[in-house]
C-alpha positions in Angstrom: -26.0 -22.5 -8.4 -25.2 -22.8 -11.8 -27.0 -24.5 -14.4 -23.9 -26.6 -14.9 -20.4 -27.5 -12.9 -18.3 -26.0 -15.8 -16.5 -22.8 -15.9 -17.7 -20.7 -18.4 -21.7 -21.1 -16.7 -19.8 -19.9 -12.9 -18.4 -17.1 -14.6 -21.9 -16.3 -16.0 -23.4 -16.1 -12.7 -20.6 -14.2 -11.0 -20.6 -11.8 -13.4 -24.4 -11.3 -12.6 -23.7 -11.8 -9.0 -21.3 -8.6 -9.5 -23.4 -6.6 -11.8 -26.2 -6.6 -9.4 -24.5 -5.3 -6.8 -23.0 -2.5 -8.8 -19.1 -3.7 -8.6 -17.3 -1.8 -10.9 -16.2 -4.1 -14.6 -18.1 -7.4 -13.4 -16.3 -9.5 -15.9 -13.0 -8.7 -14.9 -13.8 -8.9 -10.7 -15.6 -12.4 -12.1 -13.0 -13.7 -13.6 -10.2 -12.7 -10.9 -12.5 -14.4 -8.5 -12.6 -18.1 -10.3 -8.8 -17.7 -10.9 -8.6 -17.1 -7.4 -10.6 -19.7 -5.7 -9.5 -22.2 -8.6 -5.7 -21.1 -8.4 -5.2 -21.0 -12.4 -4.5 -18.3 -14.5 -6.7 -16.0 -17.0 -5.4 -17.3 -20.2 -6.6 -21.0 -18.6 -9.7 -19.9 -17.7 -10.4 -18.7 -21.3 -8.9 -21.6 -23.2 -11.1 -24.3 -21.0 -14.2 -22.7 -20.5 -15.9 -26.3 -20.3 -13.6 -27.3 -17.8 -15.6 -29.4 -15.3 -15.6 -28.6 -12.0 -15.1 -30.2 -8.4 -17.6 -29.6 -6.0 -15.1 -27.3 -3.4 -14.2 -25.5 -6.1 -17.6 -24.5 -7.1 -18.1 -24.0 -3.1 -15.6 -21.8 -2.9 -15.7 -19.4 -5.9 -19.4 -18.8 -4.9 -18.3 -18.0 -1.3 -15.9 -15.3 -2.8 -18.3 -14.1 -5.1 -21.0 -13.8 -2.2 -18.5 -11.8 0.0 -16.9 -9.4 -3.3 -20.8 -8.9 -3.5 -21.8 -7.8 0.1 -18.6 -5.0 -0.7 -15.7 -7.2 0.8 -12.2 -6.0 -1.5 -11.2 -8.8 -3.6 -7.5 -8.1 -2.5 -8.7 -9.2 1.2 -10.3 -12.4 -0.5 -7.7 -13.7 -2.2 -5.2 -12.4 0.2 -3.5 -10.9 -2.7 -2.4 -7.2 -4.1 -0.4 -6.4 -7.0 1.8 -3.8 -6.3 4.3 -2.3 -9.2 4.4 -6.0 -11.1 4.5 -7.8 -7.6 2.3 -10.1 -5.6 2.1 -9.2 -1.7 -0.1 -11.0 0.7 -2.7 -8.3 1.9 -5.5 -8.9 4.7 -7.5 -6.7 6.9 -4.1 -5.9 9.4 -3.0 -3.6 6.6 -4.2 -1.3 3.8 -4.5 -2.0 0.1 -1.6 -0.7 -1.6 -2.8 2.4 -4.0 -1.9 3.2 -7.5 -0.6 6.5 -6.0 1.7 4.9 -3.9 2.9 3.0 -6.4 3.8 6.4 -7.7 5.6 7.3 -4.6 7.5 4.2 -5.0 8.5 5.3 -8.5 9.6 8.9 -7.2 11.6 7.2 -4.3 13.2 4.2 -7.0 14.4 7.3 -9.2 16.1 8.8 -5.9 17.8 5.5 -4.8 19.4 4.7 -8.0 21.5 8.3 -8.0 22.4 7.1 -4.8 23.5 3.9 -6.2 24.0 1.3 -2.5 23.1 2.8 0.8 20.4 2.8 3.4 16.5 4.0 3.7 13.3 4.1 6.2 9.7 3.0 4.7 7.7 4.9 7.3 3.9 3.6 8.5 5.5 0.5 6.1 2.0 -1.1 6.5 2.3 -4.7 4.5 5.8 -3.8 3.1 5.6 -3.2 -0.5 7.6 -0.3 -0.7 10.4 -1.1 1.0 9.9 -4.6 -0.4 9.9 -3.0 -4.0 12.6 -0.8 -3.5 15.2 -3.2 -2.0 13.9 -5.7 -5.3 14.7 -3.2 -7.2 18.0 -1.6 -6.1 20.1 -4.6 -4.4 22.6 -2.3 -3.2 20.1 -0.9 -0.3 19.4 -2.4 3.2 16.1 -0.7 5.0 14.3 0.0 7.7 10.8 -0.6 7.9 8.4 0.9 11.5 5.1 1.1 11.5 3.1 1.3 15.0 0.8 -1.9 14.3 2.3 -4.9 15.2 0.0 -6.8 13.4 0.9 -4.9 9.8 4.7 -5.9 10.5 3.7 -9.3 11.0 2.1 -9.3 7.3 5.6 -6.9 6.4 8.2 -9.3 7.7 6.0 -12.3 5.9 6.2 -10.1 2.6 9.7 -9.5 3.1 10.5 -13.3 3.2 8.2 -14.4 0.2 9.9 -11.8 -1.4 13.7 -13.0 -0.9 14.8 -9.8 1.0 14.4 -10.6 4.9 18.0 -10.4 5.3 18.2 -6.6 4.2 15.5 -4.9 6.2 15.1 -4.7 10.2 11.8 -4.0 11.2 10.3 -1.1 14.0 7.6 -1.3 16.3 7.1 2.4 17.0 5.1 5.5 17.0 7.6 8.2 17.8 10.8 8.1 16.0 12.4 8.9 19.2 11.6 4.7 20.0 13.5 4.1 16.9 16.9 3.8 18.8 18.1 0.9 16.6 18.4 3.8 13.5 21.7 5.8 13.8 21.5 9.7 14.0 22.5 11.4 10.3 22.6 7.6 9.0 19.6 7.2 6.2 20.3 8.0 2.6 16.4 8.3 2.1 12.8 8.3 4.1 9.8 7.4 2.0 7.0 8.1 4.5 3.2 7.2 3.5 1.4 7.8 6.7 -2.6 8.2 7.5 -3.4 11.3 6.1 -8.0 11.2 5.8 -9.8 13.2 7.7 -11.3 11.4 10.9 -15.1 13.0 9.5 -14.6 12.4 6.2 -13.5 8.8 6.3 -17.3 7.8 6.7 -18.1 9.4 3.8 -15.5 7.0 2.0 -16.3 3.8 -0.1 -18.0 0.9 1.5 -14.6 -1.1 1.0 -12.5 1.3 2.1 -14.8 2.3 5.7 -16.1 -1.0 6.7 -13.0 -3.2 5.7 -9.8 -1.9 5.5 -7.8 -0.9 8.8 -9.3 3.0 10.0 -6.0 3.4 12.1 -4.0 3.3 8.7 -6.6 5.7 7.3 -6.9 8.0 10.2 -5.3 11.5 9.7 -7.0 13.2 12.8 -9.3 16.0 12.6 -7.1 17.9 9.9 -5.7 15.0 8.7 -2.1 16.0 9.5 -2.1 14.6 13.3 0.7 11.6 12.1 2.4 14.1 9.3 3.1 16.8 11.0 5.1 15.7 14.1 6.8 13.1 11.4 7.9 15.6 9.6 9.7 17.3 12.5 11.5 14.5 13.8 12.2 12.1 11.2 14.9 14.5 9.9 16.9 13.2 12.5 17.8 10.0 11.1 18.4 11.7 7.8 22.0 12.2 6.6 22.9 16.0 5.0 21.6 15.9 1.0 18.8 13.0 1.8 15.5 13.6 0.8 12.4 12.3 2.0 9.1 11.5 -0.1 5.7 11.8 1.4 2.3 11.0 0.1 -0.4 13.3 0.8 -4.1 13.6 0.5 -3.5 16.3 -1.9 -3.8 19.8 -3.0 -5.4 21.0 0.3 -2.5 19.3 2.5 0.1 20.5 0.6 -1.4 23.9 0.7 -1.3 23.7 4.7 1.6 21.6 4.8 3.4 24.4 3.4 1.8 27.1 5.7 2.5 25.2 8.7 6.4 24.9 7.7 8.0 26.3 10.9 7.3 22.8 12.1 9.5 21.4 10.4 13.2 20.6 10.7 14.7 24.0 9.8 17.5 21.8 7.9 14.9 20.8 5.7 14.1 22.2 2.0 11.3 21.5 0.0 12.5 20.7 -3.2 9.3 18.9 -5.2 6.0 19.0 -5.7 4.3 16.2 -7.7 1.1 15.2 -9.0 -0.8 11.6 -8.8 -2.5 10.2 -12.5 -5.5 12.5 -11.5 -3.0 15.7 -11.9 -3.9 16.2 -8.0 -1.1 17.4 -5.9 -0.1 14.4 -3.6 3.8 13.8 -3.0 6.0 16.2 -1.8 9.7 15.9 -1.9 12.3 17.1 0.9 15.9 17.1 0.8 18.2 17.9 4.1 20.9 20.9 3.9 23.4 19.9 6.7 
């Protein structure tokens, strides 16, 4: 415990807590984890520091701070990701959104806005965000959103509400696009498609948080991690009108290499027409658009 029910002596012994268990900038996962079990901001945390404090709250930050410590993500604590500026309710049903997706997301925005009002597909949508953040940020877009869990759809359609856009995006329970009867043939302006792309033997080899926490069917690429991409790729064209592109995120140089080679499986209407890389200058998202 600490030595004394104020904030500034919890934040002294989370920060410990997190340094001795190797979590990467203590101070900062410290403070995120009073803000969260208190529910105030930074700038209040700093400018009180002698705050006193109740007896649950005390409870509760040290809970968080014991399961941040035993390698539990923080965004599965607080039930809280930051995505692009926005708040979306994450737990274990869905992955963490990545700062390379937010990239994807970026790509895709870029895309829509040429386009100007139309429609799109988030593939393997997960907990929403990109659809989410794309229909935020380009109101004259309606969406589809399919993922096969119906547990991640539950957390999507909740984002979608919190998020003021449940009226512009019908959500798919599917694994094969050919289930997806509600989407019109030649129809979609835009795919963005981030599907499970690790190797099934390497995802052991991954971080503790990652392995033991977040959901391995959303990680799961099959032995070449292309077992979702590939027959995506072949069908999801389908839906796409002539001049539509779709964005896909990768697991990088390696599958784009083989991605590439294995190109007869893909729509023959299709033309690859980007290659981009993530922050890390690796080569993750690859762009398509549709000839006819």
């Amino acid at each position: 415990m600490p030595e004394r029910g104020i904030i500034s002596s919890l934040r002294i012994r989370l920060t410990q807590m997190m340094t001795g268990s190797g979590v990467p900038l203590p101070g900062l996962e410290a403070d995120r984890i009073v803000c969260g079990a208190l529910g105030v901001s930074r700038a209040s945390l700093h400018a009180h520091p002698e705050r006193e404090l109740r007896g649950w709250e005390l409870e509760r930050a040290l809970e968080f701070g014991i399961r941040r410590a035993s390698g539990e993500p923080l965004a599965y604590i607080l039930n809280d990701a930051i995505f692009r500026g926005r708040s979306f309710y994450v737990d274990k049903r869905v992955l963490i959104p990545r700062p390379e997706t937010e990239m994807l997301t970026r790509l895709a925005d870029a895309c829509l806005k040429r386009f100007g009002r139309g429609v799109f597909a988030d593939w393997c949508t997960g907990s929403g965000c990109i659809a989410i953040t794309l229909l935020e940020d380009n109101p004259g877009f309606k969406a589809y959103a399919a993922d096969s869990s119906p547990d991640a759809l539950d957390v999507a359609k909740y984002n979608a509400l919190s998020h003021g856009v449940g009226d512009r995006v019908k959500f798919i329970e599917c694994e094969d696009p050919a289930e997806a009867l509600v989407i019109a043939p030649a129809s979609l302006d835009m795919i963005i498609l981030n599907p499970p792309y690790i190797r099934e033997a390497a995802i052991e080899t991954l971080e503790t948080q990652v392995k033991d926490y977040e959901p391995r069917a959303a990680l799961d690429g099959g032995p070449d991690g292309l077992s979702v991409i590939m027959p995506l790729l072949s069908r999801l064209p389908f839906f796409m009108k002539r001049g539509a592109h779709l964005f896909l995120e990768t697991g990088g140089d390696d599958q784009t290499d083989e991605i590439m080679t294995h190109g007869r499986n893909i729509a023959a209407d299709m033309t690859l027409s980007e290659i981009s890389e993530d922050h890390r200058g690796i080569a993750r998202f690859m762009v398509w658009r549709k000839l006819s």
